[in-house]
N, C-alpha and C positions, 0 to 999 in steps of 0.2 A: 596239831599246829606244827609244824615245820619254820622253826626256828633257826635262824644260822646266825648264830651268837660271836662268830668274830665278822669283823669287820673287813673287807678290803683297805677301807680307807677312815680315817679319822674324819667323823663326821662334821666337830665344828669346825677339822682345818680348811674341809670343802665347803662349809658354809661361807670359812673367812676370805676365801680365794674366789669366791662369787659375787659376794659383796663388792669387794675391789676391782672385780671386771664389771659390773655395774656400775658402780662410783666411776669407772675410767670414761665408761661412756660417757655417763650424766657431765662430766667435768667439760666435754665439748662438743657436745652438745647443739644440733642446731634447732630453735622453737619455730620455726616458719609452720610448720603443720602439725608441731605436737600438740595435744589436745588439753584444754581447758576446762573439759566439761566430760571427757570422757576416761576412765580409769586404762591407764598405760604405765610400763615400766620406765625407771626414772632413766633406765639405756640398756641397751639389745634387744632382743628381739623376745615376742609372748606371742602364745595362741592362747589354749581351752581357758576360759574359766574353770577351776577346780573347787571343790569341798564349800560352797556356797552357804553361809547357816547365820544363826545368831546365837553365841556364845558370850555369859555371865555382861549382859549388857550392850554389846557390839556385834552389829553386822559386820562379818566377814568374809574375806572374796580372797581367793588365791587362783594363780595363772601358773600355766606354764612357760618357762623360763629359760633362755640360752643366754646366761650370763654374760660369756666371750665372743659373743656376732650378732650380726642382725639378722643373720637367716639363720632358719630351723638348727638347732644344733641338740647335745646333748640337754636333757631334757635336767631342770631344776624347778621348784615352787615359791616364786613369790608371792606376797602378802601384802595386803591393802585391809583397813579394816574402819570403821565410822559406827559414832552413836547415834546417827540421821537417816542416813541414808544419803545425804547432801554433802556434806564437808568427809573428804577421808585424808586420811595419815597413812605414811608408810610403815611398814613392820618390817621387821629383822627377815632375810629369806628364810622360810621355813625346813627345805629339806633341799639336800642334794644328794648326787649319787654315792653309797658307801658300803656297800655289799655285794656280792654275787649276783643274786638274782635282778639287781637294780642298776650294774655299773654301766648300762651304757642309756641309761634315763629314767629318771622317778616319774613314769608318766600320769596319766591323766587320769583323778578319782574326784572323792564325794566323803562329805562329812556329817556323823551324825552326833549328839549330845547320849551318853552312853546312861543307865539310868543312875550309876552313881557319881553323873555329875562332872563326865572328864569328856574332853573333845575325841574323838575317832576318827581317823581318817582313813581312809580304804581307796587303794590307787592301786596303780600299775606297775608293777617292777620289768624293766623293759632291757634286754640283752640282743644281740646280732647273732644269728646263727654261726655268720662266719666270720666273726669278731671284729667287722670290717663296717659293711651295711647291711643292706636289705634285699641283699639280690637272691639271697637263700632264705629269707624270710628270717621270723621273729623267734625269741623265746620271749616265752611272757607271763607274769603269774601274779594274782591278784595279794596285796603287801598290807600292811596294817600297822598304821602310828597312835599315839596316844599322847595327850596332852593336858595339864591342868590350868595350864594360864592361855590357852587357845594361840601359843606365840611360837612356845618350845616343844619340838617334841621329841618322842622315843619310840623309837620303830622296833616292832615287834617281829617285823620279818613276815615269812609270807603262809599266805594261813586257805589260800584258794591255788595249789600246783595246776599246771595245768595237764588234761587228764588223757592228750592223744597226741603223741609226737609229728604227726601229720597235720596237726591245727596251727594254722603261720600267722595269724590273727587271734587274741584272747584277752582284751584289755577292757578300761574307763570301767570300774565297778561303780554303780550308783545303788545306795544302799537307805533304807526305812524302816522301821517296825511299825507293825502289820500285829494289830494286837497285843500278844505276848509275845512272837514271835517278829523276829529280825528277816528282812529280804535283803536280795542282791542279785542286781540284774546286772548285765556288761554283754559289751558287743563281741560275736567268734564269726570268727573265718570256718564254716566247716571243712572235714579235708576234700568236699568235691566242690570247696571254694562257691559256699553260698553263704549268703550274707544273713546270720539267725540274733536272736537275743536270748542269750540264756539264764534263766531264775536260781539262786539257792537260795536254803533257809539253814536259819542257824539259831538255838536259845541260848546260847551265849556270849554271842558274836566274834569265836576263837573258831568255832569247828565249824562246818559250813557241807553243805549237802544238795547236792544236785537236786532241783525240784524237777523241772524242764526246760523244756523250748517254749517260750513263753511266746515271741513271735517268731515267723518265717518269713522273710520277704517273698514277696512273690516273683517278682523281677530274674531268670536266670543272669542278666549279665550284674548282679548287683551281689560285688561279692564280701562286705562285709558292711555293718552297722557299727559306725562307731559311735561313740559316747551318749551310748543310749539311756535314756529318760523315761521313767514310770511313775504317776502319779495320779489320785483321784481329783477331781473336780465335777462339782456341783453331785450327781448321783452317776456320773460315767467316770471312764479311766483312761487317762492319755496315756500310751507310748509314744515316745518322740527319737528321734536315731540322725544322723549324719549319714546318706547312704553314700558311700563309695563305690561306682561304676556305672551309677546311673544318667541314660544316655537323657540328650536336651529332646522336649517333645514341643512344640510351637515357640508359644511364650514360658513352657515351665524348664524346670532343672536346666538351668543355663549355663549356671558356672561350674568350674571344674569338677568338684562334690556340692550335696545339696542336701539342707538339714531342713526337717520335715516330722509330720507328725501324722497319726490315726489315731480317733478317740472309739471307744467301744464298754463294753463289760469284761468285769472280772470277780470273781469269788474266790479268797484265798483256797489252795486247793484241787481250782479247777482253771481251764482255759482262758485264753483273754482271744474275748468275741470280736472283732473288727464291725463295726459301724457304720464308718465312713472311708470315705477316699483319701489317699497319699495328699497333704496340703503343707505347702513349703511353710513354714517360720516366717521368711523375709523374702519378699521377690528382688531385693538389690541386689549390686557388681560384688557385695562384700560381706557374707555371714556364712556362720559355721560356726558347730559346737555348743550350741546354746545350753545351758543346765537352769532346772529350777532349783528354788528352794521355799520354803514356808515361813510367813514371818510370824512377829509373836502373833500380831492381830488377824492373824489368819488368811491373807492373802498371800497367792501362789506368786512371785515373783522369779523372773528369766532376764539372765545376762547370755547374750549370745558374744559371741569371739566375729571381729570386723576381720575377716580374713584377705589379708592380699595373696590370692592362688595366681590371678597372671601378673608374668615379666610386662613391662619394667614397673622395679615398684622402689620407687624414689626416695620414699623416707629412709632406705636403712643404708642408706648415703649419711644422713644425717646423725648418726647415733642412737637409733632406735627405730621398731618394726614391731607395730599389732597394735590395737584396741580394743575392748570389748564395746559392746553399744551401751546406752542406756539402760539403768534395769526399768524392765517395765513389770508391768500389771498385766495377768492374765487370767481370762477369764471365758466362760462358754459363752459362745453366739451362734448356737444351732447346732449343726455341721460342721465349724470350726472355731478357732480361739480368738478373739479380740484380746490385742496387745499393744499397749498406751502405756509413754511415760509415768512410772511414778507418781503419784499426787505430790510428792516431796520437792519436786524439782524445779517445781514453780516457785519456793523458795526463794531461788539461784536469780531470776526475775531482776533486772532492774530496769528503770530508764525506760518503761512502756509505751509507745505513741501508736496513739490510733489515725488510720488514714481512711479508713472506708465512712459510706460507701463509695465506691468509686466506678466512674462508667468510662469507659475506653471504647475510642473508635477502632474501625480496620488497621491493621500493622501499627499500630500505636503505641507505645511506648513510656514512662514516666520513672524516673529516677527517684528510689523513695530513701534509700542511705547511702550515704558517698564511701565509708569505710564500717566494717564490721566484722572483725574477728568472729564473732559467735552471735548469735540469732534466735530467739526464739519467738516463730511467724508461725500466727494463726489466721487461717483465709479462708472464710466461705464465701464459693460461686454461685449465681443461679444461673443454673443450667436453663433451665427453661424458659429464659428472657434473654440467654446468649447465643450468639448468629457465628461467633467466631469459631474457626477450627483450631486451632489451641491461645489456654490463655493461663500465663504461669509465670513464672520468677527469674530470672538470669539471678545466680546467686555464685560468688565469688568472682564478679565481674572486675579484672582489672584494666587497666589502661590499654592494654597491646589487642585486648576485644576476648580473651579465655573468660569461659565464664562455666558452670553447671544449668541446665535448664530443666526446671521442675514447673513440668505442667501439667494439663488437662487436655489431652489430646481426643476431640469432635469425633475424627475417623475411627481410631480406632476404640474408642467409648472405654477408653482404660489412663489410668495416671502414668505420664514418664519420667522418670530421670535419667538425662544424655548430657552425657560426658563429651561428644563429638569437637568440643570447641578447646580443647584442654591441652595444655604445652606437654603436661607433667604425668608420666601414669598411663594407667590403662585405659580405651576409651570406650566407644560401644553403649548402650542404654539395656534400661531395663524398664519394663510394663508390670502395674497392680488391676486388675480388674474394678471398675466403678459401676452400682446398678444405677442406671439413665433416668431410670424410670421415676426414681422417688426424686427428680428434680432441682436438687441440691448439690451440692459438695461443700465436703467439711477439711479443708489439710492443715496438720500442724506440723512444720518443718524445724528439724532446732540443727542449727548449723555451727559446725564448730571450725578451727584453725585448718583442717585437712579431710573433713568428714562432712556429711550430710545426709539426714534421718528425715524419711517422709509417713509420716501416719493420717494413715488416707479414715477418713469416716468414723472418727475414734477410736481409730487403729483395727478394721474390719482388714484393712491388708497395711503394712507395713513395705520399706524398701529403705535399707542402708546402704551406702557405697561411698568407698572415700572420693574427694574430691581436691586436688593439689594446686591452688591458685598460684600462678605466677609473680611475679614483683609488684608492687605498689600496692593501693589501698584497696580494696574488694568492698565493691559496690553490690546494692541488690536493687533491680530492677524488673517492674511491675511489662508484661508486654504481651499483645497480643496476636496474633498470625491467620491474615484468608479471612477467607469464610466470606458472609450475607449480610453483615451489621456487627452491630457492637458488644462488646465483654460488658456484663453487669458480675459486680463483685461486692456484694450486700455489708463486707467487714472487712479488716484490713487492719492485723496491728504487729508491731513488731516490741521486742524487748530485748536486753540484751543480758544473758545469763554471767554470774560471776562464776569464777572457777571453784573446782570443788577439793582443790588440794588447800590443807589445812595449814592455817599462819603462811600462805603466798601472797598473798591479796591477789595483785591482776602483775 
């Protein structure tokens, strides 16, 4: 273990100097699209979820954090944490940069309960080649904290160097034990710049030893896997990765990078068998970085990062930049993962009305809330008694005509969300795949201040992308477009979720 026992910098004076660029946001703050129902920093800017677990009673979630701006900066760890999973609290920022191999970002790891009872955290200690940016690439080397009350910790320094000076990528350690033994997979840049994920083991969780190349992408232009994910479920084994360079093919990989998974086999020891095909996470304008984690009662649980990758991205005008989604529940369905809110969340539920069922004629139209910060709408179609070519929600409709449109589009037999009507942001649509055949649709959309989550068939495909309504009250609106005859829409209710920040009320 490669310890570097002095410090650059005084770590709590970095923490206290973080804080107060945090605190300076929050203080002014604009809430027009900061979220109520979605875990964000109280000001500047967050990407990955980090170190995901449940520690001596509470789930906890930590982000990465640029304290002093709302775009990417030097890399910090804040901290959210809840006995529910429903209401959270903020924590004291966990880590900032105070060492060598960490000062130009504590970047992005994973957290495990160590077996004598102390939190572990394994991240990324992240430096500039050329102490500037990134134009000469990375140092990078996998870091190691420790903590008794899951809040404070004590960095151990770096315990994975990394082992080829040619490798310009080597970060996000995600780490489990594996019987007796300790794993650690993280994503590498090889140096002919191919995108791998490589395994170590460790029995003490100090010293650490190369297993292997756990996967290879197959992709040559895909040149690195970041904040890669290994886990069992049901009797298979997901890997899950962020690929970085991967080109858009029809409807798939659309946005800038695109996080995704393959489920297969694996025996400690030996290879991990690929099964299935490359299948995205989230087909929305907004995801990246997803991590799991395991709760007490044994469900695999995924908070993915709402990433704004295109300009213009309006909120960090406001005081703040990032989200993560919903944590959801995940689970096998076949060939890939079904991914659904939380049962928790329902909770959050108030003020429920039901409007179905309801029949709509051609281009028809019906106003079903006049204002609604947040939403939680559940609507099943029949498809097979509907003539129209799409039929779906304008949702954050204001006054001046911007709205988001979530529907069920006939042509092309798949779910959208189109942004095309929007003042604010980025605009553009995104497509889920729907099979026709079974007759039905099932969508549950839970919409919040700046955001909008569609979980298509009980989340057999999923799609996030923010969404920035413009001035006045945000209406949501039932309507239907074309087609032979009329929308039959068997259900119809809306609710409206309380916020999940603790002692705020609304």
């Amino acid at each position: 273990m490669n310890i570097e026992s002095m410090p650059t910098y005084d770590q709590s004076e970095q923490l206290a100097k973080a804080t107060a660029g945090v605190a300076a946001f929050a203080a002014k703050r604009n809430d027009r699209w900061y979220p109520l129902d979605h875990i964000a920093s109280d000001g500047g800017w967050i990407n990955d979820p980090n170190g995901l677990c449940y520690f001596k009673g509470r789930y906890h979630a930590f982000y990465q954090l640029h304290p002093y701006g709302t775009q990417w900066g030097p890399m910090h760890w804040g901290h959210v944490s809840s006995a529910d999973l429903v209401t959270w609290r903020r924590e004291p920022l966990a880590m900032a940069p105070s060492f060598e191999a960490e000062k130009d970002g504590v970047f992005s790891g994973s957290a495990v309960v160590s077996d004598d009872g102390k939190l572990v955290i394994y991240y990324t200690g992240h430096r500039w080649r050329n102490g500037v940016n990134e134009d000469e690439g990375n140092l990078q080397e996998q870091c190691m904290a420790v903590s008794d009350d899951g809040v404070h910790f004590e960095k151990k320094g770096v315990v994975v160097p990394c082992p080829d000076d040619r490798i310009l990528h080597f970060r996000d350690p995600k780490v489990w034990k594996q019987g007796d033994e300790w794993r650690m997979v993280f994503g590498v840049s090889t140096p002919e710049h191919k995108g791998e994920i490589w395994m170590y083991r460790s029995d003490d969780m100090v010293n650490w030893t190369f297993d292997r190349p756990i996967y290879r992408h197959p992709d040559p232009d895909v040149f690195m896997l970041e904040c890669p994910d290994m886990f069992p479920l049901g009797d298979k084994w997901v890997i899950c990765y962020s690929a970085m360079g991967l080109e858009p093919k029809g409807f798939q990989a659309r946005n800038h990078n695109n996080a995704g998974y393959v489920i297969g086999s694996w025996e400690p020891g030996g290879d991990f068998h690929q099964e299935t095909d490359f299948h995205l996470w989230d087909d929305g304008h907004n995801y990246y970085a997803p991590q799991t984690f395991q709760a007490p009662d044994g469900r695999r649980l995924v908070f993915g990062w709402m990433a704004p990758f295109t300009q213009p991205i309006p909120m960090e005008d406001d005081g703040w930049c990032g989200q993560f989604t919903l944590p959801r529940e995940v689970t096998l369905a076949e060939d890939h993962l079904r991914t659904r809110p939380i049962r928790e969340f329902a909770e959050l539920d108030k003020d429920k009305r039901d409007f179905g069922p309801i029949e709509l004629g051609v281009n028809e139209s019906r106003d079903l809330v006049s204002d609604a910060l947040t939403a939680d709408i559940q609507m099943d179609i029949d498809l097979s008694s509907s003539q129209a070519e799409r039929i779906g929600l304008e949702l954050h409709r204001t006054p001046n005509g911007d709205h988001t449109l979530v529907c069920y589009d006939d042509q092309l037999e798949r779910v959208v969300i189109d942004r095309h009507c929007n003042t604010y942001g980025d605009r553009g649509y995104r497509t889920a795949p729907v099979d026709k055949s079974a007759g039905s649709l099932k969508l549950r959309i839970i919409v919040d201040r700046g955001s909008i989550e569609v979980y298509v068939n009980d989340g057999l495909e999923v799609m996030s992308s923010y969404s920035f309504p413009a001035d006045g009250p945000r209406a949501i609106r039932l309507i239907t477009e074309s087609g032979e005859g009329k929308a039959m829409i068997t259900s119809l209710s809306i609710a409206t979720p309380d916020t999940i920040w603790e002692g705020t009320g609304r």
